[in-house]
C-alpha positions as CSV (number, residue, x, y, z in Angstrom):
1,X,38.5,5.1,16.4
2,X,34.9,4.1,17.5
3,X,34.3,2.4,20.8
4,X,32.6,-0.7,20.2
5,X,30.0,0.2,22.9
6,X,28.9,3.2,20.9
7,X,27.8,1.4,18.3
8,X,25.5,-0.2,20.4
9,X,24.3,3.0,22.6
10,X,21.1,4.5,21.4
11,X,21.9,8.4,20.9
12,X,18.3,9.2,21.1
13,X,15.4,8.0,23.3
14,X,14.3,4.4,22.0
15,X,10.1,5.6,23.2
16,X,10.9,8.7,20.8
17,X,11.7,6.5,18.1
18,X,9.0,4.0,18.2
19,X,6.6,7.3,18.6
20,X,9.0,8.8,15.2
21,X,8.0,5.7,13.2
22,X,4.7,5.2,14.2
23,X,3.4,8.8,13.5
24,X,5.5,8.2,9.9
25,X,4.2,5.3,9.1
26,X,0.3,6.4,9.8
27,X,0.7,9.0,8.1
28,X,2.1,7.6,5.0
29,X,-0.2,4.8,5.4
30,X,-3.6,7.5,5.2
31,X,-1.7,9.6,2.2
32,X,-0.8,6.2,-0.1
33,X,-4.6,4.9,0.9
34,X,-6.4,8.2,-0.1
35,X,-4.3,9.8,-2.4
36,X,-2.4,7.1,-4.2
37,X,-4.6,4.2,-3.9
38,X,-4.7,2.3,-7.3
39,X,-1.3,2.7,-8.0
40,X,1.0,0.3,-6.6
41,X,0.2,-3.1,-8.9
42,X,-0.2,-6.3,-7.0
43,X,0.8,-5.2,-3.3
44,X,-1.0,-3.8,-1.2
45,X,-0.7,-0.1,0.5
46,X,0.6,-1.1,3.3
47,X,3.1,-3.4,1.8
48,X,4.4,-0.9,-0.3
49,X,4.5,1.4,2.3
50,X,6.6,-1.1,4.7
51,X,9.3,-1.6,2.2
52,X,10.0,2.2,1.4
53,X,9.9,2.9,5.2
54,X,11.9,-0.4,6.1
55,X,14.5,0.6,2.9
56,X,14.9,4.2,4.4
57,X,15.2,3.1,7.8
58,X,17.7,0.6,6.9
59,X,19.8,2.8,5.1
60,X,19.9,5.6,7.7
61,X,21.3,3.0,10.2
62,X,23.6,1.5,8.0
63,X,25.0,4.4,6.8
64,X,25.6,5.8,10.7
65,X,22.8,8.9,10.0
66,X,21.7,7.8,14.0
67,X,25.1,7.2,15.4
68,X,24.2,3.5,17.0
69,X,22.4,0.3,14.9
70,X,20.2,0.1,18.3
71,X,18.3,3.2,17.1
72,X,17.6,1.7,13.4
73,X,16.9,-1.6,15.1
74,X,14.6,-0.2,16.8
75,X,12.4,1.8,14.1
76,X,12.7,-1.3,11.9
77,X,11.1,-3.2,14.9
78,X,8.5,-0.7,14.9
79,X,7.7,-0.7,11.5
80,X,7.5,-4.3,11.5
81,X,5.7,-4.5,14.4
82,X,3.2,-2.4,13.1
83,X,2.9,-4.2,9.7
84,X,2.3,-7.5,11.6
85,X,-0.3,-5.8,13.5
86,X,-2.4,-4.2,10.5
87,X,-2.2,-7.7,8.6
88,X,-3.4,-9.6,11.7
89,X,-6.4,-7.0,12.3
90,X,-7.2,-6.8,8.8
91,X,-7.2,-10.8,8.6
92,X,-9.3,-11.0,11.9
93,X,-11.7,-8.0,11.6
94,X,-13.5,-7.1,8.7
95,X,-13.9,-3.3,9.1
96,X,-10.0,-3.2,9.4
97,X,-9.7,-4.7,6.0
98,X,-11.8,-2.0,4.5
99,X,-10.0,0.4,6.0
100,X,-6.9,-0.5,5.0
101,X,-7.4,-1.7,0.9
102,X,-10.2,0.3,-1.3
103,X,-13.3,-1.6,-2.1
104,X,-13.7,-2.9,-5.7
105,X,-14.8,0.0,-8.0
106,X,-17.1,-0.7,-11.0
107,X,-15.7,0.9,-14.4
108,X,-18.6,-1.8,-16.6
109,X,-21.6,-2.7,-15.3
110,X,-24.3,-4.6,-17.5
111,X,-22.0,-3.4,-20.8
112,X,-22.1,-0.1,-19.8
113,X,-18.9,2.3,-19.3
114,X,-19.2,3.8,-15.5
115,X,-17.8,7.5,-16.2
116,X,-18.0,8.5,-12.6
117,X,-15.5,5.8,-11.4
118,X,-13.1,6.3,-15.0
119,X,-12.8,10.0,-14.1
120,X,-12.3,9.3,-10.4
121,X,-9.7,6.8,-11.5
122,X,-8.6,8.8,-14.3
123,X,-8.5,5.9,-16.5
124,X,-9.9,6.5,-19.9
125,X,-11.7,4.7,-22.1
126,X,-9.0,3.4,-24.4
127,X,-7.2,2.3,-21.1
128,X,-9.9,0.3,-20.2
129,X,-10.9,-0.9,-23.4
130,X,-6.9,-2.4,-23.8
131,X,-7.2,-4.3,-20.4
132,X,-10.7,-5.9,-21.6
133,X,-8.8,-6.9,-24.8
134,X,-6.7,-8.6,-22.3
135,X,-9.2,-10.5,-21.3
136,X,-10.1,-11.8,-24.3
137,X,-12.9,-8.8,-24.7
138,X,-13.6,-6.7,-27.2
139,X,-17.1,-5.8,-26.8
140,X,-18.5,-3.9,-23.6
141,X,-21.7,-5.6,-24.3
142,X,-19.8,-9.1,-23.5
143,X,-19.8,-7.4,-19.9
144,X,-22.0,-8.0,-16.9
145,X,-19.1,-6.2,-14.8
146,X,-15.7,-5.1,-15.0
147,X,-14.5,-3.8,-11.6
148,X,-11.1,-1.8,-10.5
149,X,-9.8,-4.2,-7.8
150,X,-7.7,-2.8,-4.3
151,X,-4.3,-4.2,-6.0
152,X,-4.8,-2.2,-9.4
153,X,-6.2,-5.0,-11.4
154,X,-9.4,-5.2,-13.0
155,X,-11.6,-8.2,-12.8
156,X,-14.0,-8.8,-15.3
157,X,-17.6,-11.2,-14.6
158,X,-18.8,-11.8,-18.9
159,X,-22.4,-12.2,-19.4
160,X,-23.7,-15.5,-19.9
């Protein structure tokens, strides 16, 4: 039977877990943000990123993988705690917030297809041409610009 102190005592050393997260979630954070970028929907990188990390560190400490719930307390205070901090820097300085999310990528500009950004984005034409459709747009003359937004969406600005 399990001492109830044990399930309390971290097994490993709490600075080596905050430095296990933090290199885990940086590095995650730079693969999703260059490799993965458009892919997520409506949340952001880092949001996505938080929940898979918070869901695996959550299970590991439920299911006893580190011995004591101090130890998956602890990385799921340091993913939060890093979360918070990227969302505060991103809201307060500019530079963060282009770091973090993509800028804006034209696909349409003045009824025009952009081929560099659809092969970079690997959408094709018949992709793009449904999501115009969506917005009530049939004819790539109707738009002044049609941009690939950070969350996956595409904006569209109609001529006038």
């Amino acid at each position: 039977m399990m001492n109830l102190s044990d399930l309390f005592s971290p097994d490993q050393p709490l600075l080596e877990m905050v430095i296990r997260g933090s290199a885990i979630y940086w590095f995650l954070l730079i693969v999703f943000r260059f490799v993965l970028r458009r892919d997520v929907g409506s949340m952001s990188m880092a949001d996505l990123l938080f929940i898979v990390l918070v869901a695996d560190a959550s299970s590991n400490a439920m299911q006893g993988e580190y011995r004591s719930v101090t130890n998956g307390v602890t990385l799921l205070a340091t993913l939060i705690g890093w979360n918070y901090l990227l969302d505060l820097l991103g809201y307060r300085y500019a530079w963060v917030a282009r770091v973090l999310a993509p800028p804006p990528e034209p696909l349409v500009r003045h009824g025009r297809l952009v081929a560099r950004t659809l092969r970079k984005e690997r959408i094709s034409v018949d992709e793009l041409m449904a999501k115009l459709r969506e917005h009530g747009i049939d004819d790539l003359g109707l738009v002044r610009v049609a941009l690939l937004e950070a969350d996956g969406k595409i904006s569209v600005i109609r001529n006038r």
